[in-house]
LUMMI-268635 format. One line per 10 residues: number of its first residue (from 1); for each residue x, y, z of C-alpha. Coordinates in nm, 3 decimals. Layout:
N
NUM> X/Y/Z  ...
//
This chain:
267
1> -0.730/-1.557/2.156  -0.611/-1.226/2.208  -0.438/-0.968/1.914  -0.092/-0.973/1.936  -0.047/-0.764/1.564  -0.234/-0.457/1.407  -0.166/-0.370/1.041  -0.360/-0.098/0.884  -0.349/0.007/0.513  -0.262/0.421/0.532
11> -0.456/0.583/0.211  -0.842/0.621/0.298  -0.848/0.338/0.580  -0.630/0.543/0.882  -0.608/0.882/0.695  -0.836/1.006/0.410  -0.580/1.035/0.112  -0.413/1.400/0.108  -0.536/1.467/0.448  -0.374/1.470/0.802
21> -0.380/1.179/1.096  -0.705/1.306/1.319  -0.611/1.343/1.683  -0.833/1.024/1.735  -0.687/0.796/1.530  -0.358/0.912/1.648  -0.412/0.853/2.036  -0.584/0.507/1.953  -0.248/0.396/1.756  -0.032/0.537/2.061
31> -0.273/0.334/2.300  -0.253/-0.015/2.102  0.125/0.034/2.089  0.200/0.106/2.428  -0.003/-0.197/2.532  0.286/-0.339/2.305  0.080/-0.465/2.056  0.279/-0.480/1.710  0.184/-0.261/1.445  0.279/-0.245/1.074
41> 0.158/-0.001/0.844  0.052/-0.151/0.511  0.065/0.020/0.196  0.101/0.090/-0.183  0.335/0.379/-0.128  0.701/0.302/-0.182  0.905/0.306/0.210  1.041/0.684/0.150  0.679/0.791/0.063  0.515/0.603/0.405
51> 0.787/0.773/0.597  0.746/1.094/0.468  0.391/1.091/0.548  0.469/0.981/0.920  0.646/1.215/0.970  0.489/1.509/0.819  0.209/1.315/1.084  0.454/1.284/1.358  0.392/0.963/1.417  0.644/0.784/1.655
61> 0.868/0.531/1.430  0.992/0.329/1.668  0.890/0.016/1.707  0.672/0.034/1.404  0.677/-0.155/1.053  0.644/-0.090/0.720  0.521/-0.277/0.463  0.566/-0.075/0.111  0.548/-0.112/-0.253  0.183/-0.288/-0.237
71> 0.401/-0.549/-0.059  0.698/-0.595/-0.279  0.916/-0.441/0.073  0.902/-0.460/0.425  1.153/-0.243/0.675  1.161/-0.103/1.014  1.006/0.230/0.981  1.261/0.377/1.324  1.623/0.329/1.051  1.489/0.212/0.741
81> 1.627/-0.126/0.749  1.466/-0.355/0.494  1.397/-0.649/0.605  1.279/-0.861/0.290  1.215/-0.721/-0.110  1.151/-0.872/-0.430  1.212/-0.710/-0.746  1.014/-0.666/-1.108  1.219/-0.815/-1.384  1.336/-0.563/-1.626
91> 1.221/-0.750/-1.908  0.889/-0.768/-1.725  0.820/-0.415/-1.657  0.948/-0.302/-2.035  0.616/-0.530/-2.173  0.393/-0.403/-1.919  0.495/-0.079/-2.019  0.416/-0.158/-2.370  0.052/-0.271/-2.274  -0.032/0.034/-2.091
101> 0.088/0.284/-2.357  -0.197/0.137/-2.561  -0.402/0.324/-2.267  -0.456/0.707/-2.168  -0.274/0.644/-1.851  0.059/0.757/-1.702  0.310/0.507/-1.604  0.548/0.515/-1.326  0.779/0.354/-1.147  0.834/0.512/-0.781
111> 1.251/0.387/-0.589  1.366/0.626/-0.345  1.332/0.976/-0.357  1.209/0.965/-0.722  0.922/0.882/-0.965  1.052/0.796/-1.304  0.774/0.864/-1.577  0.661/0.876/-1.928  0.385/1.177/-1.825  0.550/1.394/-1.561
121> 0.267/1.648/-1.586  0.014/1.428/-1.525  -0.238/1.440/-1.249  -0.125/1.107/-1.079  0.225/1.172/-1.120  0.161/1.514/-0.917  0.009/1.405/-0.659  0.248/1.091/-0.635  0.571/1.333/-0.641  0.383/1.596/-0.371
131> 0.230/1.369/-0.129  0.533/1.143/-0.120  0.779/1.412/-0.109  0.951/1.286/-0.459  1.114/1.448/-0.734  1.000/1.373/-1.110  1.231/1.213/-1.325  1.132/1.220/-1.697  1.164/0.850/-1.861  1.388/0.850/-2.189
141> 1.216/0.616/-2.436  1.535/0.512/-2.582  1.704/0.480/-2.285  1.738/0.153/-2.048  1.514/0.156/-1.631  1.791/0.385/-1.463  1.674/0.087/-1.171  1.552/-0.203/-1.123  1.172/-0.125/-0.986  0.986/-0.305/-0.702
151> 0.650/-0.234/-0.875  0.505/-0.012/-1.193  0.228/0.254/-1.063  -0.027/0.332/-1.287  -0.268/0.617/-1.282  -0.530/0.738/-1.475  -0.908/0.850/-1.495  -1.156/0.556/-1.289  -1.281/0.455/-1.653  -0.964/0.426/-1.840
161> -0.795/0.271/-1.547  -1.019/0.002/-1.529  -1.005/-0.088/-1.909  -0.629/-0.085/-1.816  -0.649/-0.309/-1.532  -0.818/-0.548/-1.772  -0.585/-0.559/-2.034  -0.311/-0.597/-1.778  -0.466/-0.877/-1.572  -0.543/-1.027/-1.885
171> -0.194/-1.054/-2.029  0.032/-1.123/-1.741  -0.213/-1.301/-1.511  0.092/-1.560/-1.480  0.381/-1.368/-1.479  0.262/-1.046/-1.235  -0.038/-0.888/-0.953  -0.236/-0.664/-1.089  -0.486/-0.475/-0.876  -0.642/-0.113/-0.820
181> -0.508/0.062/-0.510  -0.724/0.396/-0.573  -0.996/0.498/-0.792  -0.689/0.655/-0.957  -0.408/0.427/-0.919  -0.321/0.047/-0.996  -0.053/-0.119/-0.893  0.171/-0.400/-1.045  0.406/-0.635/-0.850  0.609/-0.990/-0.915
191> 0.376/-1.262/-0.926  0.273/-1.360/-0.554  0.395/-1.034/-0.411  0.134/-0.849/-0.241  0.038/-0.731/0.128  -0.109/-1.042/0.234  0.213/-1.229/0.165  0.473/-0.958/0.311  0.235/-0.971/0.641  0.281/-1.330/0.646
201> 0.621/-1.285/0.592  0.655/-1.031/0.834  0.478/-1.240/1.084  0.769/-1.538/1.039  1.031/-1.307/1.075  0.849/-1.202/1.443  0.754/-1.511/1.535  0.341/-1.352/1.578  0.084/-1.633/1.480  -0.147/-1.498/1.188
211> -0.471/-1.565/1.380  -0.332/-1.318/1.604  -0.342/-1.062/1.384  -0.590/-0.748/1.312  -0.608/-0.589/0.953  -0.759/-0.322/0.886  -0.790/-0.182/0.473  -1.056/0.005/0.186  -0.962/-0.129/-0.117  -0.897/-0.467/-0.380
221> -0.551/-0.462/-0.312  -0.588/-0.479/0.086  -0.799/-0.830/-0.002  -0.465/-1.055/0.055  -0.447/-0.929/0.405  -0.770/-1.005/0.494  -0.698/-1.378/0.367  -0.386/-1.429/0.579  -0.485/-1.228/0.933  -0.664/-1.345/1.229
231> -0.957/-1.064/1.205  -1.042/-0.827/0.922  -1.170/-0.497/0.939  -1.298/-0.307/0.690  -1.371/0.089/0.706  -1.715/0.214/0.577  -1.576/0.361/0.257  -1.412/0.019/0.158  -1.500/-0.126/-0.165  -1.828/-0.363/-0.186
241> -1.543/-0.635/-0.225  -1.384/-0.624/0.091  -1.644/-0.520/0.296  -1.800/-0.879/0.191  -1.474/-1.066/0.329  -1.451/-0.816/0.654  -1.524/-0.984/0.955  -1.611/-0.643/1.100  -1.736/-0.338/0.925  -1.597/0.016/1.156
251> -1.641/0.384/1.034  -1.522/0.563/0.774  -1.155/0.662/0.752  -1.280/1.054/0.733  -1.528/0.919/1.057  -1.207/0.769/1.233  -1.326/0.388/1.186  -0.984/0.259/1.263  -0.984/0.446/1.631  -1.362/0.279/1.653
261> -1.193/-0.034/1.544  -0.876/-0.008/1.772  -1.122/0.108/2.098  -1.314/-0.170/2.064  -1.060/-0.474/1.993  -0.802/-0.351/2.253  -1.005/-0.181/2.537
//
């Protein structure tokens, strides 16, 4: 049956996190599309974050797809239109937030142009405000969520994020998705929002079958994708957990495994 769908995670499956699209990868994308093959862009990184990074990439928007917040929104990348979104509750988040403070980790909680915080000098939250073109908004303790969040973003040292994750999982494994996006980063969504069911989603609301559809991800939080699509790719650098679902092992994302990938599916 042929591919009628590509959707690629962004961070360290079609770019190496904090650096540039390679030429390759870029002319394999522009092939697959204009054979009109539909392609979504998968990530943890809120919609304004995936966008910057296109363009600071220059990567054509139209006709492309977004799928942000670790899955909690999904919008046409050429005007921003969302076209689904589900919400944390308020209550929700302010327990989470409880949890992780018992943790040396820095929450946040990335809408828009902004990350709001409880550690705006923290390495995370730098490198979520720079590489997503955000400004830093400082949490007030006493104060109410200025918003009401798609997702919490937590970042710390490998270690301590782990023994986060735990604790998390542990507690709200009924009310929430917990999962590590980055050896740095974990992400937490509504119950039963994720990629895997904003692809599937995504896939109703264009009419593409799901066993028409390539994905291609690195890490535990790409896993739902490679439940609900056709054909699963994993790059070399991928977690031992994914690579064991994958039906196809390509390169590394610094090697260009999703051009390698791309070449060989759609020649």
């Amino acid at each position: 049956m042929p591919f009628t769908m590509v959707a690629t995670d962004f961070d360290d499956t079609l770019v190496p996190i904090g650096a540039l699209l390679s030429e390759r990868n870029r002319a394999a994308l522009e092939r697959v599309r204009a054979k009109g093959i539909t392609t979504v862009i998968a990530s943890g990184r809120t919609s304004h974050g995936l966008l910057a990074q296109l363009n600071r990439n220059q990567v054509d928007l139209e006709g492309l797809y977004l799928i942000g917040y670790n899955g909690a929104l999904a919008c046409q990348a050429w005007d921003a239109k969302p076209l689904f979104s589900h919400e944390l509750d308020v209550e929700l988040v302010r327990r989470a937030a409880q949890v992780a403070s018992g943790f040396d980790v820095a929450l946040m909680i990335p809408e828009g142009a902004h990350v709001y915080t409880n550690q705006p000098h923290h390495f995370a939250v730098v490198f979520e405000a720079e590489s997503n073109d955000v400004d830093i908004v400082q949490l007030d303790p006493q104060a109410g969520l200025p918003i009401v969040p798609h997702k919490i973003l937590i970042g710390g040292e490998p270690d301590e994020l782990v023994r986060a994750h735990r604790a998390l999982s542990a507690r709200f494994s009924e009310e929430a998705e917990v999962v590590i996006s980055a050896s740095f980063l974990m992400e937490f969504t509504a119950k039963g929002v994720h990629k895997g069911k904003a692809l599937s989603g995504l896939c109703r609301r264009l009419d593409v079958p799901l066993d028409q559809v390539v994905v291609i991800g690195d890490n535990h939080n790409d896993a739902h994708m490679f439940d609900v699509g056709g054909y699963s790719v994993a790059v070399a650098n991928a977690v031992p957990e994914l690579i064991a679902r994958a039906d196809r092992v390509t390169g590394a994302s610094a090697d260009d495994g999703v051009a390698a990938a791309l070449d060989e599916l759609f020649a």
